[in-house]
C-alpha positions in Angstrom: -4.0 -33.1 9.1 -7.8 -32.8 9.7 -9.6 -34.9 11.2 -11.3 -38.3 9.6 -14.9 -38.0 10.8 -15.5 -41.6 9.1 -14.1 -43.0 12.2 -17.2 -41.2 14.5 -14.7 -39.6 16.8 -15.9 -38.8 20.3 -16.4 -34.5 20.5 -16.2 -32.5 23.5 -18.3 -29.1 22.4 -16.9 -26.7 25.2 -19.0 -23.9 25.8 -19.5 -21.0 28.5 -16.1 -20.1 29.5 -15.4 -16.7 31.3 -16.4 -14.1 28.7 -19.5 -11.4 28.5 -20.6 -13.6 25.4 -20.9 -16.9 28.2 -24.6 -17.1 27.3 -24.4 -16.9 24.3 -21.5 -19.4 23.9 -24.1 -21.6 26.0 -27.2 -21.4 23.0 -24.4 -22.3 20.6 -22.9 -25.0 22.3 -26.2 -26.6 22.9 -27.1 -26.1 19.2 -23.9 -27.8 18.4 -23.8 -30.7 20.4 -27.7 -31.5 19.5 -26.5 -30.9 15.4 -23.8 -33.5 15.7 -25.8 -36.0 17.8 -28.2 -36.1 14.8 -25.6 -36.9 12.9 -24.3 -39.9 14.6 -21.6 -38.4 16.4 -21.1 -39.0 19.7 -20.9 -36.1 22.1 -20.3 -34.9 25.7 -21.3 -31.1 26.0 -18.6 -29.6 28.4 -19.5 -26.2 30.1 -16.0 -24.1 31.1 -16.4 -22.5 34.3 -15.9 -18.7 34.6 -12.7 -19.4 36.2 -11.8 -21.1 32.7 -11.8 -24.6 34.2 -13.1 -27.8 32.6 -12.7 -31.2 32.4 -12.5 -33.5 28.9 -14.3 -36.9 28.9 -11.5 -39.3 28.9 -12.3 -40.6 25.8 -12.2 -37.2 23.7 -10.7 -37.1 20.4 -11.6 -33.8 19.4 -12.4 -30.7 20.4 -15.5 -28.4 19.1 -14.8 -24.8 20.5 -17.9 -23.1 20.8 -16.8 -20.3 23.1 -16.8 -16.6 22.2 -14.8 -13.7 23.2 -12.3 -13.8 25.6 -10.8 -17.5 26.6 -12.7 -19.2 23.8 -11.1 -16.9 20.5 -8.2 -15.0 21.9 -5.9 -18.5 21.7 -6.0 -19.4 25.1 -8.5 -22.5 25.2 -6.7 -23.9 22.0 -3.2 -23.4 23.6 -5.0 -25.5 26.7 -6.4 -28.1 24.2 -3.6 -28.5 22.2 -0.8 -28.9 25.6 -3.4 -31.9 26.5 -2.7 -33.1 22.3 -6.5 -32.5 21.5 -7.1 -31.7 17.8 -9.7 -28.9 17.8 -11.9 -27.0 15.6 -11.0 -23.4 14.6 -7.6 -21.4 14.4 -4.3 -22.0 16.0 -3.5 -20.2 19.2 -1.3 -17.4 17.7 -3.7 -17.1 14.3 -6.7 -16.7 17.1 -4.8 -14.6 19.4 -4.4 -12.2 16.3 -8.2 -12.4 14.9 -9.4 -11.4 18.2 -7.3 -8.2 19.4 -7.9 -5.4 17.2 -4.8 -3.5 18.2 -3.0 -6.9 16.4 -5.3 -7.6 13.7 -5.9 -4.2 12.3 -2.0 -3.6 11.5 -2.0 -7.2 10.1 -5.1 -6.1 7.7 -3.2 -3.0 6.5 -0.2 -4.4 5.7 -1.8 -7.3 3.4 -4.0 -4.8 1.7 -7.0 -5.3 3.4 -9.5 -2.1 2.8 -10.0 -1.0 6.6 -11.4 2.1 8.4 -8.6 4.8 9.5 -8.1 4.3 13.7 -6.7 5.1 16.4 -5.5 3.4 19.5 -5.8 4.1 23.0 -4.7 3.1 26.5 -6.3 3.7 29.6 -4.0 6.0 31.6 -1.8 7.2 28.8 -3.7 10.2 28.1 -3.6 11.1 24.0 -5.0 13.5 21.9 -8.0 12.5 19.2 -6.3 12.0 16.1 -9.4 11.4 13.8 -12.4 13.8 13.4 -16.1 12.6 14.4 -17.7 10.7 13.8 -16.1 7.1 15.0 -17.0 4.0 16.1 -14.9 3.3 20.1 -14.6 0.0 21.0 -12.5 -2.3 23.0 -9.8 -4.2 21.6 -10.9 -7.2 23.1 -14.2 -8.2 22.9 -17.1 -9.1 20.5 -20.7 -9.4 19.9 -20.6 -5.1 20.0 -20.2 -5.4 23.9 -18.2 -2.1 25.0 -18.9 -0.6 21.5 -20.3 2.9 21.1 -20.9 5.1 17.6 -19.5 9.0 18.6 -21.2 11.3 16.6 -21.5 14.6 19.2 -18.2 15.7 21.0 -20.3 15.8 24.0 -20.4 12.0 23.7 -16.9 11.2 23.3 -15.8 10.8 26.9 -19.0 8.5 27.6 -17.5 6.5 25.1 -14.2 6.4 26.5 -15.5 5.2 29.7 -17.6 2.5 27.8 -14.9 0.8 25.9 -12.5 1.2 29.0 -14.6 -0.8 31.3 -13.8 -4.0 28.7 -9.7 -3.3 28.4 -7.1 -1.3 29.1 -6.4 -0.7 25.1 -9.4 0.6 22.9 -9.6 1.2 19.6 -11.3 4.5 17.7 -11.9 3.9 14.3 -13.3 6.2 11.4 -17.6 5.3 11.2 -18.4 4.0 7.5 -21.8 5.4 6.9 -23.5 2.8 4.3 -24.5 -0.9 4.7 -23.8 -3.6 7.2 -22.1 -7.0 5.2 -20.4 -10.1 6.3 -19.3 -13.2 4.6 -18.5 -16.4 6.2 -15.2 -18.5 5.1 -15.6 -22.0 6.2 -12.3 -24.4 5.1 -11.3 -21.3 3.1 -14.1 -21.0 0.5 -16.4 -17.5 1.3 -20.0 -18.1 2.0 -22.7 -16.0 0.4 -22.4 -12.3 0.9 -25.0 -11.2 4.2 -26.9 -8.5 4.0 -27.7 -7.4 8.3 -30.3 -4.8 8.3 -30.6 -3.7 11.5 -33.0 -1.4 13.5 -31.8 2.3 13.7 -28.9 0.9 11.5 -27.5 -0.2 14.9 -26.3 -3.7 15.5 -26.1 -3.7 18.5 -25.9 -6.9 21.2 -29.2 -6.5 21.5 -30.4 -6.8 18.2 -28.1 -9.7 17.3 -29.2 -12.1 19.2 -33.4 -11.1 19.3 -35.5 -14.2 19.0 -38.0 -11.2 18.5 -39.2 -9.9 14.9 -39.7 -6.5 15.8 -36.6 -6.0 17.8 -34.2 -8.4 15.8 -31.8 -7.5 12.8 -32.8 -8.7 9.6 -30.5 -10.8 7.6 -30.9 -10.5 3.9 -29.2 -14.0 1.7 -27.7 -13.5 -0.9 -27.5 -9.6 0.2 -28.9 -7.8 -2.7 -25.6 -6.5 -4.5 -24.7 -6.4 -8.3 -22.0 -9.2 -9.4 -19.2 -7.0 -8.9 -19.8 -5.9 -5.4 -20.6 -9.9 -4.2 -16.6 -10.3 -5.4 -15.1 -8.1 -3.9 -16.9 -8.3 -0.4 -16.1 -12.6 -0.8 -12.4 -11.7 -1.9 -11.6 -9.3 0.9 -13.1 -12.0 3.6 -10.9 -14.6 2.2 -7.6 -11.9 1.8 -8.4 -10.8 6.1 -9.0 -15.0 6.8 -5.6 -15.3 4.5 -3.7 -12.4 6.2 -4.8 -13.7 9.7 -3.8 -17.0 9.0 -7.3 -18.4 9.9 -8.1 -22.0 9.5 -11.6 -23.8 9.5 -14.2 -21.3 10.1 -14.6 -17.2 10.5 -16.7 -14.9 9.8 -15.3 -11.3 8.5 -17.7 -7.9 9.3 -17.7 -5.2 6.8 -19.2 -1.7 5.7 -19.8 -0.2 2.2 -20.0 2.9 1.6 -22.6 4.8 -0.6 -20.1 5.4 -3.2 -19.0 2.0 -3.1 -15.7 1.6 -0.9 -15.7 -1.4 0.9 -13.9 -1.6 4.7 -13.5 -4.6 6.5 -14.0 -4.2 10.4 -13.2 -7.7 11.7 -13.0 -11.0 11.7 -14.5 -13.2 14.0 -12.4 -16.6 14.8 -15.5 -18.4 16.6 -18.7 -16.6 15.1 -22.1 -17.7 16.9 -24.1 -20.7 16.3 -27.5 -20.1 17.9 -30.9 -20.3 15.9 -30.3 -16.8 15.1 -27.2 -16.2 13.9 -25.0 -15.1 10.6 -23.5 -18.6 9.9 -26.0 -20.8 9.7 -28.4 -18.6 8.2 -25.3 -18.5 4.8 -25.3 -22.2 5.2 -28.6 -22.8 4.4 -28.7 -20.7 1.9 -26.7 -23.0 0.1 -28.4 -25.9 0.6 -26.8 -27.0 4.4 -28.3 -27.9 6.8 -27.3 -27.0 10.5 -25.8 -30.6 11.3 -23.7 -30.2 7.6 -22.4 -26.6 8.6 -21.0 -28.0 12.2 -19.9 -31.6 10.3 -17.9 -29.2 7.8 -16.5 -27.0 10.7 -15.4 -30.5 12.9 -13.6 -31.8 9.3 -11.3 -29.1 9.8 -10.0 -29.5 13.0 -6.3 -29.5 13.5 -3.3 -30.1 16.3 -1.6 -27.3 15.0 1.1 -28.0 18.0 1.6 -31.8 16.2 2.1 -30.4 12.7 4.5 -27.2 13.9 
């Protein structure tokens, strides 16, 4: 059952880890463990090594897992956590595991009904031919914050791509581009935030662009994003069908396109989405009203032993 945060439980935020995303794991980390502080918690920041190592004060009761990409959402820090019986925040290792490889998550999505962009997948060394005309997005299965992730629109840049994603995995995934706008909606404890609206220079979000303290460089983020009643709905009801499908729990954050003519496509879900100053999550929360230290008190609330309750 979740945890009681009435009884001021001591929280380890683990940040870093092994991942490309390690410093920016580190910003939200830090912006965690100062947000809980100021809310009376007390809290030992722990920074996983790039060999994956850490160490838990003795006295933790709980675990905030503030690590992105590999280590932190594929499962493998929770499966750690939870063989050491320390409730954590987030998903359960196998729900996680799923969230974060798209060669998993994207046959999950289709077979729940979730609207998501034709693909194709690949493996290094099994040579195949294109199944899907240009153009198409080519990233690797497993990674985030766009890192690997290149938009083929020439045939020219197709193999460039190939040797982009490839550098990240041995499996990549092709997958149709949605021309249109850039949404996401946050599901924290199961309830979809408001829809986000990420307007990005050269309609590219890129890694760069994400995480821009800079006003000229940075993508926009536009709350509530300006869409008619009917279009919010369906964007918060396919989050919470691919958070349902994935079997998510506590927090996520699910990436989507829409199309011109309307169709919606979900791209992902993130299972740990970032927590810096400039990021998608908070920016929802306080458009309804939350402060930083509420959204990360609301995330911590959820946090499970999923190996106690199997």
């Amino acid at each position: 059952m979740p945890i009681d945060l009435s009884t001021r439980p001591f929280t380890a935020v683990l940040m870093g880890g092994p991942s490309s995303e390690r410093e920016v794991s580190l910003r939200s980390g830090h912006s965690v463990a100062e947000a809980l502080r100021s809310a009376g918690l007390p809290v030992a920041e722990v920074e996983v090594g790039r060999d994956g190592s850490f160490e838990l004060p003795a006295e933790t009761q709980v675990a905030f897992v503030a690590l992105h990409g590999q280590f932190g959402e594929d499962g493998q820090i929770q499966a750690l956590l939870e063989a050491r019986g320390i409730p954590h925040t987030g998903s359960s290792p196998a729900a996680s595991a799923n969230a974060f490889d798209k060669s998993r998550s994207k046959p999950i999505l289709a077979a729940a009904g979730v609207p998501t962009a034709p693909y194709q997948l690949l493996r290094r060394g099994a040579p195949a031919a294109r199944e899907l005309p240009l153009p198409l997005v080519v990233k690797p299965t497993r990674q985030g914050s766009s890192v690997g992730v290149s938009r083929v629109f020439r045939e020219e840049d197709w193999a460039p791509a190939l040797s982009a994603a490839f550098a990240y995995d041995e499996t990549i995934l092709a997958e149709t581009f949605i021309p249109g706008r850039e949404l996401t909606v946050p599901v924290i404890a199961s309830d979809p935030m408001p829809v986000v609206e990420i307007v990005a220079p050269n309609d590219n979000y890129d890694y760069d662009t994400k995480y821009s303290e800079d006003p000229a460089t940075a993508a926009k983020h536009l709350i509530p994003a300006p869409l008619d009643e009917a279009t919010t709905a369906r964007a918060q009801s396919a989050a919470l069908a691919a958070y349902r499908a994935l079997g998510i729990t506590g927090m996520g954050r699910v990436d989507m396109r829409l199309r011109p003519d309307g169709g919606l496509y979900v791209l992902e879900l993130n299972n740990i989405p970032g927590l810096t100053p400039v990021s998608l999550v908070p920016d929802a929360a306080r458009a309804v009203g939350w402060t930083f230290p509420d959204l990360c008190l609301r995330i911590l609330s959820q946090a499970r032993n999923f190996a106690a309750e199997a």
